[in-house]
C-alpha positions as CSV (number, residue, x, y, z in Angstrom):
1,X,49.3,69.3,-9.7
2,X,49.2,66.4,-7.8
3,X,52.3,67.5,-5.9
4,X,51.6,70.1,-5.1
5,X,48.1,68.6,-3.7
6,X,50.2,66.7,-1.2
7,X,52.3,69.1,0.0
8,X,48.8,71.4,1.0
9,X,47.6,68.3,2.4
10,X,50.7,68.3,5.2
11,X,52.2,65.1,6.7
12,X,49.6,62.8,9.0
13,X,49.9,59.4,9.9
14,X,46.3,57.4,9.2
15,X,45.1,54.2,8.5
16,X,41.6,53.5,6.6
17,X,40.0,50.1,5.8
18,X,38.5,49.8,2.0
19,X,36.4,47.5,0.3
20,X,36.0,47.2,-3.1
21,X,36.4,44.7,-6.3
22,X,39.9,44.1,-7.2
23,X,39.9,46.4,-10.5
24,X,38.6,49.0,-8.2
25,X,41.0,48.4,-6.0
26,X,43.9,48.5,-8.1
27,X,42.5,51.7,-9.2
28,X,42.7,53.4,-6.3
29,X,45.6,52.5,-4.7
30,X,47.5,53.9,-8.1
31,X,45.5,57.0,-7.4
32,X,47.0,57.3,-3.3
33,X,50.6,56.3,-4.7
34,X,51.2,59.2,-7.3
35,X,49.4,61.7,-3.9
36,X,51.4,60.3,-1.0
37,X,54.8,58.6,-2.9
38,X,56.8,56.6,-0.8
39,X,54.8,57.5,2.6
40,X,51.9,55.6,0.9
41,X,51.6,51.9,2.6
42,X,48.9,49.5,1.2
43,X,47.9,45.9,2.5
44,X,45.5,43.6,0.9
45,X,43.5,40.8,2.7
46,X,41.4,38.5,1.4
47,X,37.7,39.4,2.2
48,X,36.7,36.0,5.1
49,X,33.7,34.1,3.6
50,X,30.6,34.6,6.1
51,X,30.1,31.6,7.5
52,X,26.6,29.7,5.9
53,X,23.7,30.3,8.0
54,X,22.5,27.0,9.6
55,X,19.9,25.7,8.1
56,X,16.2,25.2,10.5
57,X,15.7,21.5,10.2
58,X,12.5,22.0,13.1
59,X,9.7,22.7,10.3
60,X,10.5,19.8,8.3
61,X,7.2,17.8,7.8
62,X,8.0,15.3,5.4
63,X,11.6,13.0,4.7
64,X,12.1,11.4,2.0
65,X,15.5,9.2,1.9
66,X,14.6,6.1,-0.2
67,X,16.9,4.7,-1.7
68,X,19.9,6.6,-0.7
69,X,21.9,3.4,0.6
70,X,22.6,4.9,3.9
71,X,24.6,3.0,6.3
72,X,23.1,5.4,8.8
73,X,20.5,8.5,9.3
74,X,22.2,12.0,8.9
75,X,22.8,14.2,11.7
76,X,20.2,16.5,11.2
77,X,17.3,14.2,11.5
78,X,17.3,14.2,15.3
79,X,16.5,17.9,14.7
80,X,13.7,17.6,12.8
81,X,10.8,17.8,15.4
82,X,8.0,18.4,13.0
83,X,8.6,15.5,10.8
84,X,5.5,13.4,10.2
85,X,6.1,11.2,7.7
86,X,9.6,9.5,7.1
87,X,10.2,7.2,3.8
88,X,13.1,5.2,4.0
89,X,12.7,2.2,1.7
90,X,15.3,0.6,0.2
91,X,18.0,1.2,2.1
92,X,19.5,-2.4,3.2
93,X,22.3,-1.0,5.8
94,X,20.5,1.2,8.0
95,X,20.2,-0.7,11.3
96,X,16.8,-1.5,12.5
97,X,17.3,-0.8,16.1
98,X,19.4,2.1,15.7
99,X,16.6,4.0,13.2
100,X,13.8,3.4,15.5
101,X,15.8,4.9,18.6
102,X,16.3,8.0,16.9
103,X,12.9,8.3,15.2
104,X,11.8,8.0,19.0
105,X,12.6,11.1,19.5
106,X,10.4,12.3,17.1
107,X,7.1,13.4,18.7
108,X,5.2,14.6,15.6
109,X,5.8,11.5,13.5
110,X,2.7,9.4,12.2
111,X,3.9,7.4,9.0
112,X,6.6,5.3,8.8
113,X,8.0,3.3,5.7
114,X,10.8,1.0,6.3
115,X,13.3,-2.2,4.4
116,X,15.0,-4.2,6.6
117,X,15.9,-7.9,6.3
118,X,17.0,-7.7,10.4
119,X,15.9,-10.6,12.2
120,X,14.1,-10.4,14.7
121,X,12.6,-6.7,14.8
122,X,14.2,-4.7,17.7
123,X,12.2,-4.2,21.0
124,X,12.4,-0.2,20.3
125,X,9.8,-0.7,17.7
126,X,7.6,-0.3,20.4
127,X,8.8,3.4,21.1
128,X,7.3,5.1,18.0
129,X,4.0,5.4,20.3
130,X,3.1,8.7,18.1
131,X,3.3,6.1,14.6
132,X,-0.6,5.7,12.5
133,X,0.4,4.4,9.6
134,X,3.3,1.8,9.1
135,X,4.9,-0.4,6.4
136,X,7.7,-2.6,6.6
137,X,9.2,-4.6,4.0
138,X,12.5,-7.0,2.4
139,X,12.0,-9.6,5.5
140,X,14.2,-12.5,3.6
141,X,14.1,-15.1,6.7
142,X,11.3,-15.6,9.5
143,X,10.2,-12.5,11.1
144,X,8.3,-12.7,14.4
145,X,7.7,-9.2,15.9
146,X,8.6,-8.5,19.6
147,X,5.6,-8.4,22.3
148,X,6.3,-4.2,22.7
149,X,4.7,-4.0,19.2
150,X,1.4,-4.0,21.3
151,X,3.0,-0.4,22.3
152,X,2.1,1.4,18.9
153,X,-1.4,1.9,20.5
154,X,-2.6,4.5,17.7
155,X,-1.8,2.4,14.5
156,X,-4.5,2.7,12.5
157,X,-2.7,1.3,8.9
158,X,-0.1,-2.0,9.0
159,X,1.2,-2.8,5.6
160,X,4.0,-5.6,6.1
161,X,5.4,-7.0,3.0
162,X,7.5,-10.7,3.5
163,X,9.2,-13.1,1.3
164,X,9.6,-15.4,4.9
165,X,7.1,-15.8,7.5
166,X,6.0,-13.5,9.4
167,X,4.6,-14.3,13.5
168,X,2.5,-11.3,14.8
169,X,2.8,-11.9,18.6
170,X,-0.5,-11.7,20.7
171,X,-0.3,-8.9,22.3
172,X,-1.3,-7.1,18.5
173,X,-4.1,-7.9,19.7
174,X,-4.5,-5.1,21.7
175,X,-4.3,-2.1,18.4
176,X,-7.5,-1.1,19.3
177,X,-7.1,2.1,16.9
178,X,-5.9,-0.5,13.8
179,X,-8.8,-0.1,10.5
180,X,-6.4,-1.8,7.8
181,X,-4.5,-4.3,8.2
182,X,-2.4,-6.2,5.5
183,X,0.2,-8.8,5.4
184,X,1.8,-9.9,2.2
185,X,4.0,-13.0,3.2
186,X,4.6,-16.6,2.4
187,X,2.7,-16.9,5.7
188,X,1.6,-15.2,8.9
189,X,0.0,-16.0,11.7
190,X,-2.7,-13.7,13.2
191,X,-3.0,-13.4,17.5
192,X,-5.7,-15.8,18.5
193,X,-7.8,-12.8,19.8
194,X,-7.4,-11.1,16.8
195,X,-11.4,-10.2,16.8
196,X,-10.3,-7.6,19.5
197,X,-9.4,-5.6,16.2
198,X,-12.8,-4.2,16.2
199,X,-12.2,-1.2,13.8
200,X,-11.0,-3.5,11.2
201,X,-13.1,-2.9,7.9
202,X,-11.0,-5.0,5.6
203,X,-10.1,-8.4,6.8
204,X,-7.3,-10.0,4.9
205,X,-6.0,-13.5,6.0
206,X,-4.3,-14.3,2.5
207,X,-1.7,-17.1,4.1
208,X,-2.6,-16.3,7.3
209,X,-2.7,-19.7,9.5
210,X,-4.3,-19.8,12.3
211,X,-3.2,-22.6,15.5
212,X,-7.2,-22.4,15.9
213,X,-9.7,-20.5,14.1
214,X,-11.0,-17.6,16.1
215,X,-14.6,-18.2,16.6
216,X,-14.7,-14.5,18.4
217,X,-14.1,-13.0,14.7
218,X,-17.8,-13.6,13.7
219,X,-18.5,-10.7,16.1
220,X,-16.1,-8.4,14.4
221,X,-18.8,-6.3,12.8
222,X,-16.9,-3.4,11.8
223,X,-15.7,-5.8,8.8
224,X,-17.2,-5.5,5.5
225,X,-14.6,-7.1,3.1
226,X,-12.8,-10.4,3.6
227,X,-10.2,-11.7,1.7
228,X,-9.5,-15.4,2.2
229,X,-6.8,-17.7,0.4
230,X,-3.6,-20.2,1.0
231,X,-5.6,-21.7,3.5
232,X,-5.5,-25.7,4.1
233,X,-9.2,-27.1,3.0
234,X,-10.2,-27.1,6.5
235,X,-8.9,-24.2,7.4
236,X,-11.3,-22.7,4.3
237,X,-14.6,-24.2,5.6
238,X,-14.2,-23.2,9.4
239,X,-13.5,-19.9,8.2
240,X,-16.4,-20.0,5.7
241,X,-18.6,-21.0,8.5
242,X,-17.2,-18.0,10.4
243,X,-18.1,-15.2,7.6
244,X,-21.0,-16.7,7.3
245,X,-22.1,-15.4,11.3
246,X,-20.1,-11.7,9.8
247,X,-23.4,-9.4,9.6
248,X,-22.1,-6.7,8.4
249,X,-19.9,-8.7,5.8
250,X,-20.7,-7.7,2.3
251,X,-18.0,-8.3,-0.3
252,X,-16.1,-11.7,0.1
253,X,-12.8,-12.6,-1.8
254,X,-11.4,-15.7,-2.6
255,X,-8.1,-17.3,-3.6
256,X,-8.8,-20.9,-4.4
257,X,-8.9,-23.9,-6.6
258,X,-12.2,-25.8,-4.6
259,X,-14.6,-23.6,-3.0
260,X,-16.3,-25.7,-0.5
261,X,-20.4,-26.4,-0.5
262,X,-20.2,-23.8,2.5
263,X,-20.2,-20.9,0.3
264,X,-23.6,-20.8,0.4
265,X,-24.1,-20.0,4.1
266,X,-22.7,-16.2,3.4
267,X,-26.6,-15.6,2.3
268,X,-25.3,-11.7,3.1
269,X,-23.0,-10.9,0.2
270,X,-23.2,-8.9,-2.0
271,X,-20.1,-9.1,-4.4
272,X,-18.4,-12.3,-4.5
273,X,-14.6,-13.0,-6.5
274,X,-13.1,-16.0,-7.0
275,X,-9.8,-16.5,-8.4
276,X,-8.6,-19.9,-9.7
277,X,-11.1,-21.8,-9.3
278,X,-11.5,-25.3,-10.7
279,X,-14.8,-26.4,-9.9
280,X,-18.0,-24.0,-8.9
281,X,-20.6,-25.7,-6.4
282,X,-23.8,-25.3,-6.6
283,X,-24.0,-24.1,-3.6
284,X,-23.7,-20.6,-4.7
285,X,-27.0,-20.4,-6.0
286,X,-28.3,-19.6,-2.4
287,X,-26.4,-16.2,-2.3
288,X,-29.9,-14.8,-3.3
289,X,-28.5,-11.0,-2.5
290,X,-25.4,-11.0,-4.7
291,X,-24.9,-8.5,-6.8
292,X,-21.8,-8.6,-8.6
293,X,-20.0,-12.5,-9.3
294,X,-16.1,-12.9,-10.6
295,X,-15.0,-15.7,-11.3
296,X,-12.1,-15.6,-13.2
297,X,-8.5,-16.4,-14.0
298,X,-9.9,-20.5,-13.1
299,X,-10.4,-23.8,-14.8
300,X,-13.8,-24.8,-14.5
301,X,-15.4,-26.2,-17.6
302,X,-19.4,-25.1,-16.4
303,X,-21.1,-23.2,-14.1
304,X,-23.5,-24.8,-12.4
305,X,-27.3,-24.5,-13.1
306,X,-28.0,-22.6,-9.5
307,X,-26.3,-19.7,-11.3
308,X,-29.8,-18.6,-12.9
309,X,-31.3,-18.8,-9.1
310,X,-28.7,-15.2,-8.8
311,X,-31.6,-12.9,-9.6
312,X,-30.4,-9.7,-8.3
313,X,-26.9,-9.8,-10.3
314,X,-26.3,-7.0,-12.4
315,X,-22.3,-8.3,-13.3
316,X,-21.5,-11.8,-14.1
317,X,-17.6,-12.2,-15.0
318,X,-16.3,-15.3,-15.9
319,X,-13.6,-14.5,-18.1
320,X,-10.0,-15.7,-18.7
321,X,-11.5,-19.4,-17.4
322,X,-9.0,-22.2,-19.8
323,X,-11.7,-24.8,-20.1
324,X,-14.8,-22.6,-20.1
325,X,-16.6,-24.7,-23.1
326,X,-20.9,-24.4,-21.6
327,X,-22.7,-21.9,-20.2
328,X,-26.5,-23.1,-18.1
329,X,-29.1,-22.4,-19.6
330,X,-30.3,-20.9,-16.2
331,X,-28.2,-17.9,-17.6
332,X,-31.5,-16.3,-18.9
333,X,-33.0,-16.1,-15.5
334,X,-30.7,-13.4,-14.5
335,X,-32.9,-10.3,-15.5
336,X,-31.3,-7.8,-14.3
337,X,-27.7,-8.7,-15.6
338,X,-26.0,-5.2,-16.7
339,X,-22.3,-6.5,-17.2
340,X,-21.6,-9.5,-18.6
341,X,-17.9,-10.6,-19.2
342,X,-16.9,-13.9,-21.2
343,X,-13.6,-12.8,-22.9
344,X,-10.2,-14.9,-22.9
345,X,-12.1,-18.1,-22.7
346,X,-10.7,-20.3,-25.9
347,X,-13.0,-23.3,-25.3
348,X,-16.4,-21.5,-25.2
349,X,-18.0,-21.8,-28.8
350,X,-21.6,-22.1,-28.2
351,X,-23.8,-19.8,-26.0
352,X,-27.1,-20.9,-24.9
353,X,-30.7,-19.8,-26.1
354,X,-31.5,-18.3,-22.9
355,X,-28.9,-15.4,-23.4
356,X,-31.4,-13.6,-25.8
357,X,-33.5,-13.0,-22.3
358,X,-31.3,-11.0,-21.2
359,X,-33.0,-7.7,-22.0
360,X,-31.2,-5.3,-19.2
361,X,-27.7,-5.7,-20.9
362,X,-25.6,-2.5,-21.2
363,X,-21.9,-4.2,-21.8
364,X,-20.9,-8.0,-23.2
365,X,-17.1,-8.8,-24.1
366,X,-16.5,-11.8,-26.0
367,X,-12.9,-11.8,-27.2
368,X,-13.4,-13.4,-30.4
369,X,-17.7,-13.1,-31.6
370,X,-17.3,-14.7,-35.0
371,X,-16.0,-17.8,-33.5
372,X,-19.0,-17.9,-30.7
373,X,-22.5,-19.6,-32.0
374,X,-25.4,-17.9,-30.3
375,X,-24.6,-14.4,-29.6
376,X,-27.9,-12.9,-29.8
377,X,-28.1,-10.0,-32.7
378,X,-29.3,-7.7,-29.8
379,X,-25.9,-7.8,-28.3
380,X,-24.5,-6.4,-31.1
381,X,-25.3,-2.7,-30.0
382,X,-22.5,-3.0,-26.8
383,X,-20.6,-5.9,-27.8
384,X,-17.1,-5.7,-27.0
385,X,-13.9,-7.4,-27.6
386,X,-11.6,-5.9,-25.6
């Protein structure tokens, strides 16, 4: 039958492209050998692979390449246009310079997060104009930044983070758009004019040094938090003499072992900490508006009387203090104490009389009760030993 199919179909000479899955293929062409014998031709070719649409790199908001080990930023990165924030921590190779000239290109970027143990920084730093928010970390040696750093003029946030030193030059001076800046180093040293910062809230010198201190930073009244500590003794009481003239100056931190008599000139804080402390003055009875005293992680053996004169505090914390062993009896003045904190200190056996006036009390840890004479059966209630 199939004969005599192709002999009513005549001779013709065609050609006709098919697709199809190799079993249906194999199919077929059986099927058109038995009709048109040894007239019947077939070629296969292999189907070519479309090739991969390329991929839009232009809407790309956020890169994250952290810890990839690169040796050098892909291709594709000079394409991304949108990108506003680019993470690349922790990748040792990438070349300092080189990164910062591509990420130039970049007109939408506004955070930045860099490692890099290249000394100095590169002058194209400088070009990232569009940059907010920056951190930079894994300096090894000294780092002093180049004078186009004043170029990033809308830097709001500066995080660097420095095993070495670290030299901010003085044209910094001029990120009038900066609100937070922070500089974890062995030391740095701040631009002279560095009260030209005036939309800096926090102010943190940890280690900073200074050639002079800045007198001008007293009108930096923007600044309600200030963070002092590694400072030479001097250095401490001419800056203490400066927060004191802060207005606006609330909250007042402090890394050190002596905290000079000058501590009671900042009459205009509210919360004060302390850490390490070996000795408390009693100056500090003058801070007649604080609120809120730490003073922990020290080795003092007593505070001082002019505690009780604190009348407004509602948190005391003197916990984790090595040779803590008295307490004033003063501590019954403070009325209006809410929070009072005396855990981790080993030598403090006895508390005094006056604690049983303290009538406001929602929360006391002691670490160890049993082994502390005194605790008034009040306490009980919201004693804690955590």
């Amino acid at each position: 039958m199939l004969a005599k199919a192709a002999k009513q179909l005549g001779e013709a000479q065609f050609a006709i492209a098919l697709a199809f899955d190799d079993d249906v293929l194999k199919e077929v062409t059986e099927r058109l050998r038995v009709i048109f014998g040894e007239r019947f031709k077939a070629t296969a070719k292999k189907k070519k692979d479309a090739p991969a649409p390329k991929q839009d790199y232009s809407t790309i908001r956020y890169l994250d390449l952290e810890g990839k080990n690169l040796q050098e930023l892909p291709a594709y990165v000079q394409e991304m246009t949108a990108v506003e924030t680019a993470r690349l921590a922790r990748n040792p190779k990438l070349d300092f310079g080189k990164v910062c000239e591509v990420l130039a290109a970049l007109p939408a970027l506004r955070e930045l997060t860099f490692t890099t143990t290249q000394v100095p920084a590169p002058k194209s730093i400088g070009r990232l104009r569009a940059l907010e928010i920056l951190q930079l970390d894994g300096f090894t040696e000294p780092q002093a930044f180049p004078e186009t750093f004043a170029e990033l003029t809308q830097l709001r946030e500066l995080r660097i983070m420095s095993g070495a030193d670290v030299i901010l030059p003085e044209s910094s001076a001029a990120l009038a758009n900066l609100t937070s800046l922070s500089i974890r180093a062995l030391g740095w040293q701040a631009p002279v004019e560095i009260h030209k910062l005036t939309k800096l809230t926090n102010l943190d010198l940890e280690h900073c040094r200074f050639a002079r201190v800045p007198e001008g930073m007293a009108g930096m009244d923007a600044v309600t938090t200030v963070f002092l500590g590694g400072q030479s003794a001097v250095e401490f009481t001419q800056l203490l003499l400066v927060v004191a003239r802060m207005r606006n100056v609330t909250e007042l931190q402090l890394a050190t072992h002596e905290i000079p008599e000058e501590i009671g000139l900042c009459r205009q804080i509210q919360v004060l900490t302390v850490w390490g402390a070996r000795q408390i003055p009693a100056g500090i009875g003058k801070l007649k508006q604080l609120k809120q005293l730490v003073l922990s992680i020290g080795d003092f053996a007593a505070l001082p009387e002019a505690v009780g004169e604190l009348t407004n505090l509602t948190l005391l914390n003197v916990s984790e203090n090595s040779s803590l062993c008295t307490l004033p009896d003063s501590l019954g003045n403070l009325t209006q104490l809410e929070n009072l904190f005396l855990n981790e200190n080993p030598r403090l056996t006895q508390l005094p009389e006056s604690a049983g006036r303290l009538k406001a009390l929602k929360s006391v840890r002691l670490s160890d009760p049993e082994t502390v004479a005194g605790v008034p059966a009040s306490w009980r209630a919201f004693l804690s030993s955590d």
